[in-house]
C-alpha positions in Angstrom: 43.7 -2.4 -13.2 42.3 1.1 -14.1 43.0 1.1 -17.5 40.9 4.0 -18.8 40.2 6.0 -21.7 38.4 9.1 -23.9 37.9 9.8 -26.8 41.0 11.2 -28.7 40.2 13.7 -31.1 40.0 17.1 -30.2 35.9 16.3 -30.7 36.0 13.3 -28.1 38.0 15.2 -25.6 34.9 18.1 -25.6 32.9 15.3 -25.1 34.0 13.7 -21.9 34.7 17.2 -20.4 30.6 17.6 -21.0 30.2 14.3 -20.1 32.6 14.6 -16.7 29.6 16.8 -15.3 26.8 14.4 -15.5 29.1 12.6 -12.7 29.6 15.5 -11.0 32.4 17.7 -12.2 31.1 20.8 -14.2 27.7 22.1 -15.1 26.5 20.6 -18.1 24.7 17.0 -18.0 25.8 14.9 -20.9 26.2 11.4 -21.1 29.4 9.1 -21.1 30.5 5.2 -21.3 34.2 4.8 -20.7 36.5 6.7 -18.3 38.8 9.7 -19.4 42.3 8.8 -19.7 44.2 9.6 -16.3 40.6 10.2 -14.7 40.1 8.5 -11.0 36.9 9.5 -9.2 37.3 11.5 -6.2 34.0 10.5 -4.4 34.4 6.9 -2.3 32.2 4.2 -4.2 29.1 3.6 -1.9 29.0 0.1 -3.0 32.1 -2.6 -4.6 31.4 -5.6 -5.9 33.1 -8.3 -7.9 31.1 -10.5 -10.3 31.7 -13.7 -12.6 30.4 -16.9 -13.9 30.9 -19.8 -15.7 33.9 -21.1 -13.8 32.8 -25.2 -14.6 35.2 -26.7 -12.1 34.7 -30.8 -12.7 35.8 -33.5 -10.6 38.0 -36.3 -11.8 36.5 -39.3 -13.2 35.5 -40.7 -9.9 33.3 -37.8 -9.2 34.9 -36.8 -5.9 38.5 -35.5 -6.1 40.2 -32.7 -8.2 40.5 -32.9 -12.0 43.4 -31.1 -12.8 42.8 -29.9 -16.0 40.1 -27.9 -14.4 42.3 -25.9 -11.9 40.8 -23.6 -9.3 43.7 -21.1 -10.1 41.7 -18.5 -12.6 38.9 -18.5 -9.9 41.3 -17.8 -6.8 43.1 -14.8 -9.2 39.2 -13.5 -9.6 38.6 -14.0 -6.1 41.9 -12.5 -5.2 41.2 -9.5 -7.3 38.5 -8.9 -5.7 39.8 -8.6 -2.0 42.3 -5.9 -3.5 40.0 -4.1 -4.6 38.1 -4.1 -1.2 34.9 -5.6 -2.4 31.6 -5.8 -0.6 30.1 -8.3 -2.5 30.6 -11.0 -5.0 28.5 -11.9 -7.8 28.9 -15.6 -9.4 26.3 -16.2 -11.6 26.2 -20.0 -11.8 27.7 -23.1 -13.3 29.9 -23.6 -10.8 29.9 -27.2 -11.3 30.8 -28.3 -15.2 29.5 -31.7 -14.5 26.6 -31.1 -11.8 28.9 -33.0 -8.8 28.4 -31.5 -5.7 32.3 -32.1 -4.7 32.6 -28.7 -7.8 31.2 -26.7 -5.7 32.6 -27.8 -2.7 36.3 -27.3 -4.5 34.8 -23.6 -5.0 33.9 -23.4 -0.7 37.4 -24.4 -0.7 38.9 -22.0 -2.5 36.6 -19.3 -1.2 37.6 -19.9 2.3 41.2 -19.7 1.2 41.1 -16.3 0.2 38.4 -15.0 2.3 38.2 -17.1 5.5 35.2 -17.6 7.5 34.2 -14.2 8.2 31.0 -13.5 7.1 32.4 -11.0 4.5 31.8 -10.7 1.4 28.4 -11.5 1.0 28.0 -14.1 -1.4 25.4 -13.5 -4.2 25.4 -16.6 -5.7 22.7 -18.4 -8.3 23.2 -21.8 -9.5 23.4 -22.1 -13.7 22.0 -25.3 -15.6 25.2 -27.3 -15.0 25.1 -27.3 -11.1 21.6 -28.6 -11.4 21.7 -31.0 -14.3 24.9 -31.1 -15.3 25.4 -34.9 -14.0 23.0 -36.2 -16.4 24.9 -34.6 -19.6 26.5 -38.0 -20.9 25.2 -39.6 -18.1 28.2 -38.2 -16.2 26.9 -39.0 -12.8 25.1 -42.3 -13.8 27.3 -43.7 -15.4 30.4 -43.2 -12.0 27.5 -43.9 -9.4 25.1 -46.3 -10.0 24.3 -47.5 -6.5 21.0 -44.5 -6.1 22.2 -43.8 -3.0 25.9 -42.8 -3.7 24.2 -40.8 -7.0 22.1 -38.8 -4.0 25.3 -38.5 -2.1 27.4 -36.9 -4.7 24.8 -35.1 -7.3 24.2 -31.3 -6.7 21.0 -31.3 -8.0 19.6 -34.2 -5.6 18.8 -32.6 -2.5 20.2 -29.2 -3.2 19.5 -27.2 -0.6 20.5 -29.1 1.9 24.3 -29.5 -0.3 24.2 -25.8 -0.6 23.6 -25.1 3.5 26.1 -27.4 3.8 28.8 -25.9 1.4 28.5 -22.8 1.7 26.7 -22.0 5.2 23.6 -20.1 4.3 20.1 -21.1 3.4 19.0 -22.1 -0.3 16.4 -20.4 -1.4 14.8 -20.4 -5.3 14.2 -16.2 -5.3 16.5 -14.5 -2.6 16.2 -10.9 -1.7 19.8 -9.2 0.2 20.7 -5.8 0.8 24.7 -5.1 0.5 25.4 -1.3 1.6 22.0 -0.5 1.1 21.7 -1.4 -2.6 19.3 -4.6 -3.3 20.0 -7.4 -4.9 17.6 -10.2 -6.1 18.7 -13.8 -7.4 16.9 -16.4 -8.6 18.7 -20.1 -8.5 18.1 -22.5 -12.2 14.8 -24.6 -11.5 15.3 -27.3 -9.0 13.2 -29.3 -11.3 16.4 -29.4 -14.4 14.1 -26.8 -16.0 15.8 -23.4 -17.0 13.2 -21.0 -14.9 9.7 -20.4 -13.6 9.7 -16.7 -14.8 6.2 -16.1 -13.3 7.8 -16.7 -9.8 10.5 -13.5 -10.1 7.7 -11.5 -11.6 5.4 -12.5 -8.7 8.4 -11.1 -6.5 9.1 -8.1 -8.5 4.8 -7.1 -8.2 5.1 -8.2 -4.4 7.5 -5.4 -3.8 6.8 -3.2 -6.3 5.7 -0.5 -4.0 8.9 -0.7 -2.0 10.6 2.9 -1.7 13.6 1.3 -3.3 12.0 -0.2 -6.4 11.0 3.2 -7.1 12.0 4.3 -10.7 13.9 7.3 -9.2 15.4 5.9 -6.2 19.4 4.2 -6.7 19.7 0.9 -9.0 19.1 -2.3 -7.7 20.3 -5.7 -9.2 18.4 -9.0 -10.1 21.3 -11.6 -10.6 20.0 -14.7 -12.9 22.8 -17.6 -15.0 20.6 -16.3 -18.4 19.1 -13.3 -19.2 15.6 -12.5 -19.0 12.9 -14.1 -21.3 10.3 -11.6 -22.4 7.7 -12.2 -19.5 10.3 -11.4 -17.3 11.6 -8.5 -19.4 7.7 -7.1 -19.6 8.2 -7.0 -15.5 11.4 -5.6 -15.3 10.2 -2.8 -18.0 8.3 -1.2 -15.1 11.4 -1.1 -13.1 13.5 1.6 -15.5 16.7 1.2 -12.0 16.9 -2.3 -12.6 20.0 -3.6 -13.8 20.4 -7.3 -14.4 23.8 -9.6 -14.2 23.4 -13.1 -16.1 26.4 -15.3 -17.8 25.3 -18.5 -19.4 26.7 -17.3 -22.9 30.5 -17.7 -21.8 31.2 -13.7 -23.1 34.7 -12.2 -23.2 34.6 -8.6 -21.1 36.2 -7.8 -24.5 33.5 -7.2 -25.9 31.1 -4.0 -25.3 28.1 -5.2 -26.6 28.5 -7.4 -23.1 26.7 -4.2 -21.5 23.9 -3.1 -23.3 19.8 -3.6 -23.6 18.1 -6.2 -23.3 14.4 -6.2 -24.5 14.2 -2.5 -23.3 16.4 -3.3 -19.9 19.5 -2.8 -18.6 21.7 -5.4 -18.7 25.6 -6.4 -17.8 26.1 -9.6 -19.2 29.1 -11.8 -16.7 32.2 -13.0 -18.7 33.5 -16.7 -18.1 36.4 -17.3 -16.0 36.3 -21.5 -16.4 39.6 -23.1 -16.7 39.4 -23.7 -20.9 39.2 -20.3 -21.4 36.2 -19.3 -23.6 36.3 -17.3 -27.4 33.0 -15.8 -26.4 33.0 -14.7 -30.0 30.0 -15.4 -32.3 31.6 -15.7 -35.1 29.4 -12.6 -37.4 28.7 -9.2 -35.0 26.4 -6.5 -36.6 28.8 -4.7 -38.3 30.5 -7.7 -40.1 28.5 -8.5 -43.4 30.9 -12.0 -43.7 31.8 -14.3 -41.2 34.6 -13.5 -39.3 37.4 -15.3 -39.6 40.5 -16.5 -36.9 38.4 -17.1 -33.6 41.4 -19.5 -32.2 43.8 -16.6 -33.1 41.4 -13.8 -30.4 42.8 -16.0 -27.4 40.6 -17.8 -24.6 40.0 -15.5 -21.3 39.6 -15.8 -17.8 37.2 -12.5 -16.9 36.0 -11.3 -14.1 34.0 -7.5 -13.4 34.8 -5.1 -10.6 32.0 -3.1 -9.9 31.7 -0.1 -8.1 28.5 1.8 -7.4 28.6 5.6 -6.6 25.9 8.6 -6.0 25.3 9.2 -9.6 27.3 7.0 -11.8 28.4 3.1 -11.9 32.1 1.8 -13.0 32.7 -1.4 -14.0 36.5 -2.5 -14.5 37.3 -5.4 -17.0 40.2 -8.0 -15.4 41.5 -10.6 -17.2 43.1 -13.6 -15.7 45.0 -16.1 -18.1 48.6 -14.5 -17.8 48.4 -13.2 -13.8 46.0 -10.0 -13.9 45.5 -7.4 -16.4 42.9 -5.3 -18.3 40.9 -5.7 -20.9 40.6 -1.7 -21.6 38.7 1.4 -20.6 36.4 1.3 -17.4 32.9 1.7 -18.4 31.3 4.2 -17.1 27.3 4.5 -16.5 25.7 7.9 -15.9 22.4 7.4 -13.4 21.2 11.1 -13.7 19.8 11.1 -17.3 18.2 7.4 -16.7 19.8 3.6 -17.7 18.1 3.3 -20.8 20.2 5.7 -21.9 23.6 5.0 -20.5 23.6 1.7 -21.4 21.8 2.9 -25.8 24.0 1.6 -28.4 24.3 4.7 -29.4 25.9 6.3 -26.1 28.6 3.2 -26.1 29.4 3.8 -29.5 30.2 8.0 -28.9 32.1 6.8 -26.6 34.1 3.9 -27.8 35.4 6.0 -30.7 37.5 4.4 -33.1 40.8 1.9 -33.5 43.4 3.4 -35.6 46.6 2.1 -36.9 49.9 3.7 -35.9 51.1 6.7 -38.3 53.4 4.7 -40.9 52.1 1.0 -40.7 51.1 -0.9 -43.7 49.9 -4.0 -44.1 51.9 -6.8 -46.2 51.3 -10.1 -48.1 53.2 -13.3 -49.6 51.7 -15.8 -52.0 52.0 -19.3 -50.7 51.0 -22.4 -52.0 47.4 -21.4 -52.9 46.8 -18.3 -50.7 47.9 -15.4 -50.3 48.6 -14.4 -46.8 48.0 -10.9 -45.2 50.0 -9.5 -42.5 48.1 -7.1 -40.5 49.7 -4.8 -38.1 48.1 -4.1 -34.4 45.8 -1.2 -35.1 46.8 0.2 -31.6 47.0 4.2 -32.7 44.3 5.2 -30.4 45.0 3.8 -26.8 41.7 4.3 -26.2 39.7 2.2 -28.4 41.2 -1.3 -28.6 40.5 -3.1 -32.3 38.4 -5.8 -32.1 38.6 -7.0 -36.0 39.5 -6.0 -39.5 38.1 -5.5 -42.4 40.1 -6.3 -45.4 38.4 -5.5 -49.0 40.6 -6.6 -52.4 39.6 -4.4 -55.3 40.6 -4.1 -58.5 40.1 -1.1 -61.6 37.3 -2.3 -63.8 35.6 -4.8 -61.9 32.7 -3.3 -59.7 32.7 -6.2 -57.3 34.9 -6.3 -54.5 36.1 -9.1 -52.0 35.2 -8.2 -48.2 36.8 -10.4 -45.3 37.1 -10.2 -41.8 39.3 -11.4 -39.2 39.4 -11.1 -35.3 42.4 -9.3 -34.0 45.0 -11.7 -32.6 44.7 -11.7 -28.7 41.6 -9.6 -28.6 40.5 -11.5 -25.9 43.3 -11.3 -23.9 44.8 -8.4 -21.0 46.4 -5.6 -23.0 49.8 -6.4 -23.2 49.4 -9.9 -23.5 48.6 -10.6 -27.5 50.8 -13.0 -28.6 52.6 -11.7 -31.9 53.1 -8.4 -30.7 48.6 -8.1 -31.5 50.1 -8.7 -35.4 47.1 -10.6 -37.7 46.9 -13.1 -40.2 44.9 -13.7 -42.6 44.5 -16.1 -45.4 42.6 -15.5 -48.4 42.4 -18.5 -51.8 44.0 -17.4 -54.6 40.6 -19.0 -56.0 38.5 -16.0 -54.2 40.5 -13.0 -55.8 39.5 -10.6 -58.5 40.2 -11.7 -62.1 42.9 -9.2 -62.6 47.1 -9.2 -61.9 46.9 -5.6 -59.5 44.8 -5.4 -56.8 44.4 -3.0 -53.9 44.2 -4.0 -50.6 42.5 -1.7 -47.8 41.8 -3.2 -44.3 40.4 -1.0 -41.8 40.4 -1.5 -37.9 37.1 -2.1 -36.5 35.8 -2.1 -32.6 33.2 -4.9 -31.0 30.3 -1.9 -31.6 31.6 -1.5 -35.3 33.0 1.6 -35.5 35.6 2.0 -37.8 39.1 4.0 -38.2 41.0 4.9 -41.4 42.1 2.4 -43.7 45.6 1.6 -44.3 46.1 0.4 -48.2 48.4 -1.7 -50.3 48.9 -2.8 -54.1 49.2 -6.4 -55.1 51.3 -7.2 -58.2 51.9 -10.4 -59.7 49.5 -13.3 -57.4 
């Protein structure tokens, strides 16, 4: 699933060739975010691990037996990825169970032991998210199928959790737990036992307990802290002092799609976890930074499954982008993040954004419209010119001579959220725009222009508009 990519120019190919040898190939240190085309690292990975969240498996209505419009299927691809890819560890970040019943995240044990057996390997590095704890009370789920207190103990996750969690998945439950997987570390904190989201002075009590550890030292190898939400600015103020740190969180259901999933976070590195829950999720917020309107056709950018492969080497870390609704595939270019020049900037907006490039249109393609009923409707063809940048919306501005104002929309790009390959239509978009909206005047021009999720933008392609 090693989809990777550079920079296409002649200007973006100089610049992974620099920034090959800040990962050890050349002599000259400069910084890069997604894998060369064709490139494969020729060191072994000290460390693999797989990582995802938000699967929401729910029971039936009787709280205790499979629902199957939740299957297990998207979770056992993930989990199935990850054996192939010879994973040490797994990551799941919580909300395992959608509605809080303890038979979820037994179905997960399940499913687990299917692919893994009962060998102690993988480590699991598990958290539980808001839903495994109070997800029973959310319509009074639970309540309302046991109302005998005793049979509500019985089947509720949250009640008497630890002991479930022993039970389930054969290890013990602690709030903060510390592990060390091929000599990286890795620090979790479970969702409060009390329904609340976190006790943030209790991590940053940990992080000041071993802050004089030789491997929370800022220039020793990373080390993880694996949380169901990202940090809150106490715990961000802790994990400032920690410049290795990289955290994992889901929570926000995110498509891998999307770049800005990796990024800072309150001056820290983060990687935020995609959802892989049965529904699918947009994990689109409807405006990104570069978008000045709303953008327009979320149902049209697909619902994924995703899941992260991670792999940890001497001076750089890759993380592969699967995605699960359709069998397996990629989402696009490996990311790539250079340790030697420090996280903070590996993971700078402005780093991702060198090396995202840009989406462009195929030489020759042109959008088209028709006028129906009161809209006209634009065909827009997959901006998939640069294999290496995959489009992530367009921007499509109607002008017109003599009128200084100009209409701006955006649109996702159909199947944006799903494997490459995979877009249904061929990738081709729609958009509808009222007849209302356009500019007083019988010829217009239309120019849309491909755009990626960090808003860079290629070339526009352009077309007149006679008699709407």
């Amino acid at each position: 699933m090693n989809k990777s990519s550079c920079l296409s120019t002649t200007t973006r190919r100089n610049f992974c060739a620099l920034a090959l040898a800040s990962i050890g190939i050349g002599a000259i240190s400069k910084q890069i975010f997604a894998a060369p085309s064709g490139w494969k690292p020729t060191q072994k990975p000290k460390l693999i691990f797989g990582a995802l969240s938000d699967t929401h498996i729910r029971t039936a209505w009787d709280g205790k037996s499979r629902y199957w419009r939740f299957p297990l299927k998207y979770f056992k691809s993930a989990l199935e990825y990850f054996k192939a890819s010879n994973i040490d560890a797994v990551v799941h970040c919580g909300d395992f169970a959608h509605r809080g019943m303890a038979a979820s995240m037994q179905f997960h044990a399940e499913t687990w032991q299917e692919v893994f057996g009962n060998s102690n390997t993988p480590e699991k590095l598990f958290v539980s998210g808001n839903h495994d704890i109070i997800g029973g009370i959310y319509n009074n789920f639970a309540g309302g199928i046991f109302p005998n207190a005793n049979e509500y103990n019985a089947h509720v996750f949250g009640v008497d959790t630890a002991k479930k969690w022993e039970k389930i998945w054969g290890e013990k439950y602690n709030p903060i737990w510390h592990k060390v997987v091929g000599g990286y570390h890795f620090i979790g904190q479970h969702w409060g036992a009390d329904g609340s989201q976190y006790n943030e002075s209790d991590m940053v009590a940990f992080l000041n307990k071993h802050s004089n550890d030789p491997w929370m030292h800022p220039n020793s190898k990373p080390f993880f802290i694996v949380r169901h939400v990202a940090p809150g600015s106490l715990l961000s103020k802790a994990i400032n002092k920690h410049p290795n740190a990289i955290t994992l969180f889901g929570h926000a259901h995110g498509s891998a799609a999307n770049w800005n999933m990796a990024r800072l976070h309150r001056g820290n590195a983060v990687i935020e976890v995609p959802s892989c829950e049965p529904r699918g999720t947009g994990g689109l917020a409807g405006t990104l930074p570069f978008s000045k309107v709303k953008i327009e056709g979320e149902l049209a950018a697909g619902s994924p499954r995703c899941a992260y492969v991670i792999k940890v080497y001497d001076n750089f870390i890759l993380v592969e982008r699967g995605e699960f609704s359709n069998g397996k595939g990629s989402l696009g270019p490996d990311w790539i993040f250079p340790l030697k020049e420090g996280l903070q900037k590996s993971f700078s907006v402005e780093t991702r954004k060198t090396a995202i490039g840009s989406p462009q249109f195929a030489r020759g393609s042109k959008p088209a419209f028709t006028v129906k009923e009161d809209k006209l409707q634009i065909t827009i063809p997959c901006a998939n010119g640069n294999k290496n940048s995959r489009v992530y919306a367009y921007e499509a501005t109607i002008s017109a001579i003599g009128i200084a104002t100009k209409l701006l929309k955006c649109v996702f790009a159909e199947g944006l959220n799903l494997a490459i390959g995979s877009e249904p239509n061929k990738g081709v978009t729609s958009l509808d725009i009222p007849l209302t909206e356009l500019p007083a005047r019988k010829n217009l021009t239309l120019a849309v222009q491909p755009v990626s999720s960090l808003g860079t933008k290629g070339k526009p392609i352009t077309l007149r508009i006679n008699k709407v």
